[in-house]
Every structure is written in structure tokens, then in C-alpha cells.
N, C-alpha and C positions, 0 to 999 in steps of 0.2 A: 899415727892418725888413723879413726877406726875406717871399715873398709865402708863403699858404699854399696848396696844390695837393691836390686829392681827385681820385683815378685808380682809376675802377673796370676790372676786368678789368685790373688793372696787375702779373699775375706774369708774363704772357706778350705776345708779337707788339707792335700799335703801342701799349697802354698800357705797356707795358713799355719800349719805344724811349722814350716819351716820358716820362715817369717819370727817363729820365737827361737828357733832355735840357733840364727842368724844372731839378733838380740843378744840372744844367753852371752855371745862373746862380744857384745857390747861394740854390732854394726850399726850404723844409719840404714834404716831398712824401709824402702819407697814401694807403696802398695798402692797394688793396679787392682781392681775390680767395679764390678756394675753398683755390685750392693751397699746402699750405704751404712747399712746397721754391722753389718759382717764388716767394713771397714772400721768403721769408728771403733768394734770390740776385738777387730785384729790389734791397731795403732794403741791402744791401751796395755794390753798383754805386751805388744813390745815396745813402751816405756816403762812397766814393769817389768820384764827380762833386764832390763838392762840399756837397751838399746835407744835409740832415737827413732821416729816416725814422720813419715812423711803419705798423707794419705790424697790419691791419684784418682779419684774417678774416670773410670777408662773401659770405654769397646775397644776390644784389641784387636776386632775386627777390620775398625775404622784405623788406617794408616796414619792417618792426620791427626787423629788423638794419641795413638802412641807415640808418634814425635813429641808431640805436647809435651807429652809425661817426660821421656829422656831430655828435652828440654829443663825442664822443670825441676825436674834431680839433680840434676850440673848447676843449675841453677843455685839450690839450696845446698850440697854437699860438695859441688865443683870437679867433681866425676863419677864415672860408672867404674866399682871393680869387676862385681860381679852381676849378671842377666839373668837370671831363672825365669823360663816359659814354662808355666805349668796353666793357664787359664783353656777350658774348653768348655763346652757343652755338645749333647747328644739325642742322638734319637734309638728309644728300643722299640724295635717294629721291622718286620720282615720287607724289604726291600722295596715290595711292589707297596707299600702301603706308608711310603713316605712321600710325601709330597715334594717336586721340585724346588719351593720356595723351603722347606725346609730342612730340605738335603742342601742347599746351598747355603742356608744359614750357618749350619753345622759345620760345615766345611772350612766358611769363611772364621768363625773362632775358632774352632780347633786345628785346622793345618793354619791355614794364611796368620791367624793372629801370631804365630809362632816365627814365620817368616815375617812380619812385620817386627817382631821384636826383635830377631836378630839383627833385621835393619838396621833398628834406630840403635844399638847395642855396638853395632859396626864403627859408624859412623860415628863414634863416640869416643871407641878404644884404640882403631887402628890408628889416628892421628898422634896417641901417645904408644903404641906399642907394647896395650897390655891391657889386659882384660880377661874375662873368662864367660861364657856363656853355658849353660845346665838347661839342656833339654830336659822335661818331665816326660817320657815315654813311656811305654807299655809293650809285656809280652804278647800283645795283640797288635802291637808295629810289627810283629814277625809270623806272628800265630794268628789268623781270622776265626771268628767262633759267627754262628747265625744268629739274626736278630741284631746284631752292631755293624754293617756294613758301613753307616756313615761315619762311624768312631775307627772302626779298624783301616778302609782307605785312611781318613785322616794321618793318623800312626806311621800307616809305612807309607806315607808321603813326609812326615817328620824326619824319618829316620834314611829315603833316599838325601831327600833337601840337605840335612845333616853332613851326611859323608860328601857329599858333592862341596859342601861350602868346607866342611874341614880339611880337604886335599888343595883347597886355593888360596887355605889360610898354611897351608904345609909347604908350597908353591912358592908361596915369597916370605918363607922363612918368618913368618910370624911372629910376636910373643902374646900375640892374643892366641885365646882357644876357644873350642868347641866341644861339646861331649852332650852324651846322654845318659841320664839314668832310667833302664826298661823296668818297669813295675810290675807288681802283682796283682792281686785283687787285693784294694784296698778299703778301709771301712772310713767312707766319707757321707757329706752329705749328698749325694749326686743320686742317691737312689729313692731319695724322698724328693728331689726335684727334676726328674730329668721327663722330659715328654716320653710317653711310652703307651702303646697301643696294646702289650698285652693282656690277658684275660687276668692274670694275677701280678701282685707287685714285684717289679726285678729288684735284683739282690746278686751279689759277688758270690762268682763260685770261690767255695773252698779249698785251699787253706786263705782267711783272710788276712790282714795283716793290720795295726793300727797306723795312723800314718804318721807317728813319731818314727817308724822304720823309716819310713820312707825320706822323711826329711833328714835325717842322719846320713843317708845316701845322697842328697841332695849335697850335703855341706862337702863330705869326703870328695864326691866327681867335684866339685868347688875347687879343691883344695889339691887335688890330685889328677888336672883335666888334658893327661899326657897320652891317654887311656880313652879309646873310641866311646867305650860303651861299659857300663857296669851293669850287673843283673843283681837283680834285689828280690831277695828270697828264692826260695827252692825250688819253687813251683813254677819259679821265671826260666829259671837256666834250666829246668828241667821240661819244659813246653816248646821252648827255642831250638833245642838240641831233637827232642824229638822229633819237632817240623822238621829239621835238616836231615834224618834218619828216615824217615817214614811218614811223608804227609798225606800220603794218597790214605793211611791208615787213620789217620785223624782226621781227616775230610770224613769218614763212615763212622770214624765214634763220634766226630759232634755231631751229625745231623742225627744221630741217635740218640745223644744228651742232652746237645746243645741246647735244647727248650727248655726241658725241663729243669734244667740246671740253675738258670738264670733268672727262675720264678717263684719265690715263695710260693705257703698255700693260703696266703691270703687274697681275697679277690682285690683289685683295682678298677675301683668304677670310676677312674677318670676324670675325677673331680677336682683333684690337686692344682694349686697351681706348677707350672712346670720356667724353668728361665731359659727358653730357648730366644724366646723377642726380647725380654724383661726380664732383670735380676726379682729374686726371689728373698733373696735378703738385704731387701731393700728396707724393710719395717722390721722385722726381727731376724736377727742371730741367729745361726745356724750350729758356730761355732768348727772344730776341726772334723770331727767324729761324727759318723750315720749313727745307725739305727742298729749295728752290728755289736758292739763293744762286749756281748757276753760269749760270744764266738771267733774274736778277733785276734791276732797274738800280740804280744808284745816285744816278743823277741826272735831276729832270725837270724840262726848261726853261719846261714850262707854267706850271709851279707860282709859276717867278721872274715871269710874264708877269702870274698872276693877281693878282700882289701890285703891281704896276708899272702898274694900269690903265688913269690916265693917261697914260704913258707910250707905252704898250702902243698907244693910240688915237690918239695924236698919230704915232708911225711907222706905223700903217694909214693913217693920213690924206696923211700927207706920201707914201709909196709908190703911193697911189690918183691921186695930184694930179701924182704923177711919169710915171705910164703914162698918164694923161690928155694930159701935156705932148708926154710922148713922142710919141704918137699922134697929135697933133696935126702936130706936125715932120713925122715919115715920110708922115699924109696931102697936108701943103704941101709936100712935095718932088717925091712922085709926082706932083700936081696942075702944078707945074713943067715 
């Protein structure tokens, strides 16, 4: 029986990637988003993958629509396997120059929609004793950079929320789970639509990543959700690890990058529309992919490394035992 799949934020960028990539192995794949053009050309793609579609018009801000929707899945498919929270929206703008009403919008889809969906995801799997939940996270739930205050709270309020409900799901022996996968900088649409008050248009610092990465990390924590947290890409595990090393050091290189890093040199006179009240692909397609795809990669080997862990440790091991040996040789030669 194929599996069932709930993808919030699934018209555009990685729920969108992954929404086909779910497909390719021929799930029911139930898509939550505002937009309705970015829905109808996600549910297309997957009945072309392969897959079944069931498309959910859904604020996942609003509680009572998200029920709707897991309603509505069990309904058509007759259960939930697996949850994917990836839907948010953001504001780029230094702190003081966000306004209340949309520092709390931002908040309410991107941390609460996430806890709303594990709700209704809850509620759904623990009565059968099985299920899986994929947080979409970011090395900014660990790492804060300036100008995303309302993105980066968001995050590591995902990734407290997270471990807090994973230990109560651990508590009474569960066979539902919980995980997250922390992202990179990814090339989506979100930088041609996101409200943003700076002088030039924002853009993912580099290295970027396509978000067929990202959604292959998506399926894996799926598949493999035994495992708290996976990091995707280089640039993830290597930003995480440095925070835990040296943050006071990173606090003084980003306010010395951080701006500039996050802004092209093109100017942004503000005229876009942005989907902070109102989806944006609501009349046309956005599709998975920004504006990024000649600077983006395609490939990242950490991602094979973080899945291989054994693996992974046993050639650190063998390589450390090797320059050990080495060393040894070269000092009983010179010693000679």
C-alpha cells in the first residue's frame, strides 16, 4: 500500500522538490500551501512522478485549517505515514524596523504553523503507533545571522519544540517519531518573495545548494527518523559546530558580513509583491528553484557522509591510525 505524505509549504522551493521526490516512489502526496498556481503545478509533477495528489489549500498558521487538511487526508488516503513541516514566511529587516503585526505573522507560519502540524500529525499517528514527522530546519535554528531575527527565533524555537516533544514521544515508548533536517542556504523562491526592507535585493549566502539536496535529506530523515537531527551540506555542520566552538567569534564576523553577505548588488525598490498576508503564487508558478540555479550545487558529499556514519568513522579512524603509523616510520627513520 503506497505511503501517505503531508507537505506543508509544498507549492514552492524544498517542499516542492520533495513532494516529487516523495512521488518518484509512487506516495499519495497531500499538499498544503496558500498558492493556488504553485499547487495545481506541484499536484501535476506528482501525478507525473508517479505519485497520487491531493491538493489542500491551507494557512498553517490557522490551527483549524490544518486540522481540516489531516482530516481531509485520512479522509482520501485513510492515514498519515509521514508529516513534513516545511511551510514559512519571513521578514529581511533589522529588527527595530519590523513591525509588531509582522513579527507576529512571521512567527505564527513559521514556528506555530510547525507546531500546529505536528498537532494535527499527532493526533493522527499515535492512535496507530506509527508515523513519522520531518521537521525542515536550518543552520540558522543554531547559528543567528542579522537582518533574519524573525526567521532565526523562529528556527530555534522549531528545534527547542522539537527535542522537547521528541523525549515525550521517547517517554512512552513510541513507534511514532520525530526529527529534523538543518539546511543550508538554499536556492528557492523565497528571495523573490519574501518582505524585505533592504537597500539591495537578499540572496543566500554561499555555498548554495539546489533544493533537490535538500529534499533527498528530507526522504532519508523519513526513512531513517531514529536520529535527532541531520545536517545537510558542509556549510550546515560546519556553521553548527563552529557556534558550539567560538560564538562570541561569529557574533563579530557577522556583524561585519552579515549585511553585506545577504544582499546582492542589485538595488530593491520595494515594489515586489512579498507573501507575508497573501500567497504570491497564487496566479502564477514559481516553481522549486530562485533566481540562484547558476551558483547553486547540485551535489553535496556531506550529506552521503551524514548518512554513512559508520562508515564515515571507521575511515576517520583508519586515516588517524594511518598518520599515526606514518609518523611513527618517518620518526624511526630520522632517529636512524
Amino acid at each position: 500500500m503506497p505511503e501517505t505524505v503531508v507537505i506543508t509549504g509544498a507549492s514552492a522551493g524544498i517542499g516542492r522538490a520533495t513532494a516529487r521526490a516523495f512521488a518518484a516512489r509512487g506516495a499519495n502526496v497531500v499538499l498544503l500551501a496558500r498558492g493556488r498556481a504553485g499547487l495545481d503545478a506541484a499536484a501535476h509533477e506528482v501525478e507525473q512522478a508517479g505519485g497520487r495528489a491531493l491538493i489542500l489549500p491551507t494557512d498553517v498558521a490557522d490551527h483549524q485549517q490544518v486540522e481540516a487538511a489531516a482530516d481531509s487526508a485520512v479522509g482520501r488516503f485513510g492515514r498519515i505515514d509521514v508529516w513534513v513541516n516545511c511551510a514559512f514566511t519571513s521578514v529581511f529587516a533589522p529588527f527595530t524596523e519590523i513591525t509588531p503585526e509582522e513579527y507576529a505573522r512571521a512567527t505564527q507560519v513559521t514556528y506555530l504553523g510547525f507546531v500546529n502540524g505536528a498537532r494535527a500529525a499527532l493526533a493522527r499517528m499515535l492512535p496507530h503507533d506509527q508515523g513519522t514527522i520531518v521537521q525542515v530546519g536550518s543552520a540558522l535554528g543554531s547559528r543567528s545571522v542579522p537582518l533574519q531575527s524573525v526567521y532565526c527565533g523562529a528556527k530555534h524555537a522549531i528545534n527547542g519544540f522539537t527535542s522537547s516533544v521528541r523525549t515525550e514521544l521517547m517517554h512512552q515508548g513510541s513507534n511514532v517519531h520525530i526529527t529534523t533536517a538543518e539546511m543550508p542556504a538554499v536556492n528557492t523562491p523565497q528571495f523573490s518573495w519574501v518582505l524585505s526592507r533592504l537597500s539591495k535585493s537578499p540572496q543566500p549566502v554561499p555555498p548554495i545548494y539546489q533544493p533537490e539536496i535538500a529534499a533527498r535529506a528530507v526522504l532519508y530523515a523519513a526513512d531513517h527518523p531514529a536520529r535527532k537531527q541531520y545536517y545537510v551540506g558542509a556549510s550546515t555542520a560546519v556553521t553548527i559546530l563552529a557556534n558550539k566552538i567560538a560564538p562570541g567569534l561569529l557574533d563579530r564576523y557577522l556583524a561585519h558580513t552579515g549585511y553585506k553577505s545577504q544582499q546582492s548588488d542589485q538595488p530593491d525598490h520595494h515594489q515586489h509583491r512579498h507573501n507575508l498576508w497573501e500567497p504570491v503564487d497564487d496566479e502564477h508558478d514559481y516553481g522549486a528553484h530562485g533566481a540562484f540555479d547558476d551558483r547553486s550545487h547540485t551535489r553535496a558529499p556531506q550529506l552521503w557522509l551524514s548518512h554513512h556514519r559508520a562508515l564515515t568513522a571507521s575511515l576517520l579512524a583508519g586515516a588517524t591510525l594511518a598518520g599515526a603509523w606514518a609518523g611513527r616510520r618517518m620518526t624511526g627513520c630520522r632517529l636512524g
